[in-house]
N, C-alpha and C positions, 0 to 999 in steps of 0.2 A: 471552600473545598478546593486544594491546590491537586491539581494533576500535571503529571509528568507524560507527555508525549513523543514518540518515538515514532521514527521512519528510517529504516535502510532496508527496504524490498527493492529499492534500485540504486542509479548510481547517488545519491543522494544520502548524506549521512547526518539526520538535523534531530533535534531535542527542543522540546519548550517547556516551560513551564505556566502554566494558565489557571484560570479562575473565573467564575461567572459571575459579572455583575449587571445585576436585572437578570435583562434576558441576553445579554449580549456576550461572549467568549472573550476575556481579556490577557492577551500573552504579553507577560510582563518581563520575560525573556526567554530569549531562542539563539539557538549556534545552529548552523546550516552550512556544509563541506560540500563540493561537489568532488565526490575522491573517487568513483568508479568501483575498485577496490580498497579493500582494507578496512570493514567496517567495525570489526572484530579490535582491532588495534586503536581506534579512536572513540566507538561509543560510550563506554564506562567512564573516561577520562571526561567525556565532553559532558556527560550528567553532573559528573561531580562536579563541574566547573559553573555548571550553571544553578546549582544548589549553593556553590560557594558567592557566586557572583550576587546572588538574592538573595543572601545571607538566611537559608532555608535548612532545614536538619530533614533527612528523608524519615524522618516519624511523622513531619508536614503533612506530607503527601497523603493523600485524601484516595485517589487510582489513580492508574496506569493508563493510557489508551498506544495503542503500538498498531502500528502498518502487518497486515501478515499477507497480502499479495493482493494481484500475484505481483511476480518480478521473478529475481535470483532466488535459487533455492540457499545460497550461502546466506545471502543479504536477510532472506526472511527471518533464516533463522539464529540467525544473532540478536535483532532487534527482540524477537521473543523468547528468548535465551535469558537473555537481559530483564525484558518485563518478571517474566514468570520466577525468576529467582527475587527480584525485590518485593513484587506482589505474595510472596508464599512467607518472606521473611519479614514485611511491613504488615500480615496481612491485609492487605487492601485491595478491590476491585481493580481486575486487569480486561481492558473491553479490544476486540479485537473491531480494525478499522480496513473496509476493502477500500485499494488504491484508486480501484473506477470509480466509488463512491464517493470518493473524495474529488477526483477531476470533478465526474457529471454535478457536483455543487459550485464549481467555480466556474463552470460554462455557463449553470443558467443563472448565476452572479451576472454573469460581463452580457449576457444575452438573457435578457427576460422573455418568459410565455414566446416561445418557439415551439415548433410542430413534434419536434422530436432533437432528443441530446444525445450522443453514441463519444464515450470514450475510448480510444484505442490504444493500448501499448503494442508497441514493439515486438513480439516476441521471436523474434527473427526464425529462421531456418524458415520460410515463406510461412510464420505464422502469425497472428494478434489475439490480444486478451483482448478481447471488446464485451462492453456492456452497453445497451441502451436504453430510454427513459423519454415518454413524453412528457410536456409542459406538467402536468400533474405529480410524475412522480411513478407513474404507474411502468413497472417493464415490460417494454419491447422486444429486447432480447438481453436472456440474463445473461451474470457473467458466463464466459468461456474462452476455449481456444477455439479459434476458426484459422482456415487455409485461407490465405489471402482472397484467393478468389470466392470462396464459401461467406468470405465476410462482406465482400462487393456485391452476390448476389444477392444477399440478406439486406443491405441496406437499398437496393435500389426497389426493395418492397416495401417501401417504408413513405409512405405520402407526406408531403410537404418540405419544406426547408428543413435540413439537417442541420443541427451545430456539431461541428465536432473539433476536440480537444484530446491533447496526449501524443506522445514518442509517433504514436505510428497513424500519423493525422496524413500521411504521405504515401501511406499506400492505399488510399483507396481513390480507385479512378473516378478523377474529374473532381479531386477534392479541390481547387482552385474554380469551378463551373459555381453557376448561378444555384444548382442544385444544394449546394454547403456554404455555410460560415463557420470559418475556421477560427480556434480560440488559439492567439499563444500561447500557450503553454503547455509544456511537455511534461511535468512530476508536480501534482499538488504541492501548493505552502505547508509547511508545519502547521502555520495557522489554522488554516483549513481541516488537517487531520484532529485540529488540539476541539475545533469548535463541534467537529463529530463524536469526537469521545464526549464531550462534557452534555450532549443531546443522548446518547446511546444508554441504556436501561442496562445494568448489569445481569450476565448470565447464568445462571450456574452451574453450566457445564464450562469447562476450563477452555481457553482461547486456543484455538488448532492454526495451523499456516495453512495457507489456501494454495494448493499445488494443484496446477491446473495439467502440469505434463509430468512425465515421468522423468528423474533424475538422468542427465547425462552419464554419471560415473555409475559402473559399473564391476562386477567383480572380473578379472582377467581368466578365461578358460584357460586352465591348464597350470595356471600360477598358483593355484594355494596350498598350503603346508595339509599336510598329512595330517590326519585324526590323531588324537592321542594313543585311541587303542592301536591303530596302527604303526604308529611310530615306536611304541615299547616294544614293535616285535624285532624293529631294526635292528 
């Protein structure tokens, strides 16, 4: 079963191709850009290259698993732009993968049976996507956006050592105290997302992007074109 996996919900523009053997997730190739922008201009390009590189035909391809946030609302929706047009034309399973879900797997990787795991991104304008998770697996606070402070108060009710991981491991006070273990890393492996999709149960209801805030763009008051019936009367 080969799966193709996808991530550009942030600055990260990466693709694998993987397969399970036993139990274990085998990526037998991956491309990974750290380009900010531009995910649109190089994701199509970097599949094909990596179907050509594994001399692979995408009738291969077994599902999809793709990142759908949170992050950028551009980034999200390229990457499922992407999936959902090959998955509708391969038919084949497209599984949608959340990005915290992805960190809080590679924290309690590098940190085993810890009290509690909290991924945070970034989401600037004083906010974070955080999600948390104790040693079991069970949520402690599911995904959302929090005000930074909203997000500090919330974990300082949380007993025991915290690990935490992701972009916004730096706003939360005292993240360098006794109180946290901090994980390098700021945006899951490919790996990581490739070894979630090939665990994740196909749904079938179609994969959505997980927008946690509301679109910055907006329509302009006072800028838009006249109605049609209106305009015939010009």
């Amino acid at each position: 079963m080969v799966q193709l996996s996808i991530d550009t919900c942030n600055q990260l523009c990466a693709a694998s191709l993987s397969e399970m053997s036993g139990d274990k997730c085998r990526v037998f190739d991956r491309d990974c850009e750290d380009i900010g922008r531009g995910h649109a201009e190089l994701l199509a390009s970097q599949v094909d290259r990596l179907l050509k590189s594994a001399n692979r035909k995408p009738t291969e391809l077994s599902r999809i698993a793709v990142t759908i946030g949170p992050g950028s609302f551009t980034g999200q929706r390229v990457g499922l732009a992407l999936a959902r047009s090959m998955g509708m034309a391969l038919k084949i399973d497209v599984l949608g993968i959340n990005v915290l879900d992805a960190l809080l797997r590679e924290a309690q990787s590098a940190a085993p049976q810890q009290k509690a795991y909290c991924a945070i991104l970034d989401a600037r304008r004083g906010g974070a996507y955080v999600k948390c998770i104790d040693a079991q697996g069970a949520i402690l606070i599911d995904t959302c956006l929090l005000l930074v402070e909203d997000m500090n108060a919330a974990l300082q009710k949380l007993a025991g050592l915290i690990v935490l991981i992701g972009t916004g491991v730096e706003l939360v006070d005292g993240h360098d105290s006794d109180a946290y273990k901090t994980i390098d890393v700021k945006l899951p492996a490919i790996e990581t997302i490739a070894q979630l999709g090939h665990q994740q149960t196909a749904m079938s209801e179609p994969v959505t992007p997980l927008y946690l805030r509301a679109p910055d763009a907006k329509p302009q008051s006072g800028k838009h074109l006249p109605l049609a019936a209106k305009a015939a009367q010009l």
